[in-house]
N, C-alpha and C positions, 0 to 999 in steps of 0.2 A: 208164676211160671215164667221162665227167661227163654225167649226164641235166638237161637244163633245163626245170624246171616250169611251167607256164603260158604263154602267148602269150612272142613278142619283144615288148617294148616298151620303146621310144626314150628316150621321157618320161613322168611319171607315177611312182608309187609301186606295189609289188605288197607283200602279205602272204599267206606261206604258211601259211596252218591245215594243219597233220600232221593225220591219223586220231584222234590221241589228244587233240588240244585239248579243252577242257573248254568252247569259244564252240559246238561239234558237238551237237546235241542225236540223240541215238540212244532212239529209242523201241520197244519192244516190249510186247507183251499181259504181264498180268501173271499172275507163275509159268508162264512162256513160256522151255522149256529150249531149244530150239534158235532162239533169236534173233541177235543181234550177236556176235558173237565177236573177239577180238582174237587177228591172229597176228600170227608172224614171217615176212617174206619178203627175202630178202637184197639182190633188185633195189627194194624197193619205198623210197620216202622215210622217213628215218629206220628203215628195218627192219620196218615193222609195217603192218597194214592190219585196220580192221576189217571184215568180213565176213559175209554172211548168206544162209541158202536161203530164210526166210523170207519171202511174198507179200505180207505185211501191212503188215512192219516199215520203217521209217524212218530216215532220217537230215536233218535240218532245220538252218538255218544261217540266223541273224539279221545283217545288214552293211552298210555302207555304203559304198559305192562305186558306179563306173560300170561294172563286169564283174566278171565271176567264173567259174574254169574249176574243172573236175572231173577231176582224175587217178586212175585204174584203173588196175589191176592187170586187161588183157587175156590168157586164158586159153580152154585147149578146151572147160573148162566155165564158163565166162563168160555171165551169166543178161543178158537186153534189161533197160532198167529204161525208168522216166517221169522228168522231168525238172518240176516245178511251181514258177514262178516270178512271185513276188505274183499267186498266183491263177490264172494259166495254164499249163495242160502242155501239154506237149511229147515226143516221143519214138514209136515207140518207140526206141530207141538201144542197142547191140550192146559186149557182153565179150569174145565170140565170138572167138577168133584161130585159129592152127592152135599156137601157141608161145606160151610166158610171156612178154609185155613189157609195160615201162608205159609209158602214156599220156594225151595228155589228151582223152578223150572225149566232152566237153559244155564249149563256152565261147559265152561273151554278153558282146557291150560295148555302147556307146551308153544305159546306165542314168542317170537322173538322179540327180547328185551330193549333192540335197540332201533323197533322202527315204531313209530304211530300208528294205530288200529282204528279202525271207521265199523260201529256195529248198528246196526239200525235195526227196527222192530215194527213188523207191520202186522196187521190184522190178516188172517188167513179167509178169505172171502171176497165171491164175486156177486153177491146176492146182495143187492142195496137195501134190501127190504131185511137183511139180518140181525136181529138186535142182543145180539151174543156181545161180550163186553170183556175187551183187552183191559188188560190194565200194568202200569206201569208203579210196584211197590218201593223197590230200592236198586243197584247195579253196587257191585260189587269188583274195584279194580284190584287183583292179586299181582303183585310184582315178586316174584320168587329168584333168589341169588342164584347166582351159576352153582352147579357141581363140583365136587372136588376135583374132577377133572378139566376144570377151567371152562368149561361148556352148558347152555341153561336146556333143560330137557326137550328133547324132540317132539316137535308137533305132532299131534297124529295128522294121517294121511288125507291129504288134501282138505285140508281145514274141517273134519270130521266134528262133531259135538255130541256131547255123550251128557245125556238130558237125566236127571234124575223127577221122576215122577211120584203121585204119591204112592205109600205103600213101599217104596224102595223101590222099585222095579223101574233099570235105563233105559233108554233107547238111543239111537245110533244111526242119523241119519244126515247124508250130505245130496246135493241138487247144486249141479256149478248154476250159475245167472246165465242166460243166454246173451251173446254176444254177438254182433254181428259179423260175420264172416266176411273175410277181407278177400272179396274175387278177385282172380288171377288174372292183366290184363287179355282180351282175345287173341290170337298166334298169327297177327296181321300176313304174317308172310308168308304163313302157311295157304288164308285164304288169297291172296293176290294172285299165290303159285297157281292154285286150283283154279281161278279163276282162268288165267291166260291160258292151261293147261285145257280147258275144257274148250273154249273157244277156238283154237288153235286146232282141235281135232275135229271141232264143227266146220271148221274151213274145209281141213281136208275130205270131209266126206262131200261136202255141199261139192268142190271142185272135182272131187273121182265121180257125182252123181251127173254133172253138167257134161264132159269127156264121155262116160258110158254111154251116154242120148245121143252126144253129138257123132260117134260114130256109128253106134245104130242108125243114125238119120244117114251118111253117108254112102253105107254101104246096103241103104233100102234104093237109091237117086239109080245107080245105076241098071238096076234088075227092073227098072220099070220103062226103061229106055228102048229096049228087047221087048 
């Protein structure tokens, strides 16, 4: 039986990165003993997958092309992960199966051909105590020629990814990263105005309260003279 990796495609060029490419960047906390793991698996590409319970830990991929998928190794204990791609995630996205099989669980085309793509892969979990198991089988870089119309095909909108699951059945979801909002500085000269503005009309009452008394006081001095 022969498993084929990555989307059909007609036309265009694909590269398969295996797990164990050295373009993979796999990161973990340092003296972090249960991070990345490499194993053996007999269905997986080339044999091997690296693997991880790890919440924190990563796997990041620098390339250029117009798509790129993600083949898993789907299983009962198959952990959700995120998907982040140049700065937006995506996901969450499912291992989960009832049986061992691989697949491709995360693919995106419509990337422009002529910048560099940053996709990184993180385990979907805040429960340390989780031991659902990402795993990292092959990546798959698709670089597709321009159109007859001299243009390469349109992204979908705002870096969407359109997941094939098993059974055929996609799904369709995007989550920008949050970002930190660049405040606006304060409207100094707004508050200085109101500042002098409020003061300036405390004088005046303080001096129409001090005049109101002082002729009350004066025109008491005479009526007691009589």
């Amino acid at each position: 039986m022969s498993t084929t990796y990555g989307p059909p495609v007609e036309t265009g060029e694909m590269r398969i990165a295996d797990d164990t490419d050295p373009s993979i960047l796999y990161w973990q906390p340092a003296n972090y003993t249960d991070g990345w793991q490499l194993v053996t698996n007999q269905i997986a590409y080339n044999q091997t997958l690296h693997e991880t319970k790890c919440i924190i830990c990563t796997a990041s991929l620098l390339f250029n092309g117009t798509g790129i998928t993600l083949t898993s190794l789907l299983s009962p204990n198959g952990a959700k992960f995120y998907a982040i791609l140049d700065g937006t995630a995506s996901g969450p996205y499912e291992l989960s199966n009832y049986e061992e099989k691989v697949g491709v669980v995360y693919a995106v085309e419509g990337l422009s051909s002529t910048s560099r793509h940053n996709i990184t892969f993180i385990k979907a979990s805040t429960d340390g105590q989780d031991t659902s198991v990402f795993n990292i089988d092959s990546l798959t870089i698709i670089d597709r020629p321009p159109t007859s119309s001299g243009s390469s095909a349109s992204p979908t909108a705002t870096g969407r990814t359109t997941v094939t699951q098993p059974g055929g059945s996609s799904q369709t979801s995007a989550a920008p990263v949050p970002q930190a909002q660049a405040s606006s500085p304060p409207p100094i000269g707004a508050i200085v105005g109101g500042t002098i503005g409020g003061v300036a009309a405390l004088i005046v009452v303080v001096v129409w309260f001090i005049l109101v008394r002082r002729n009350k006081a004066q025109r008491a001095r005479p009526a007691r003279r009589y």
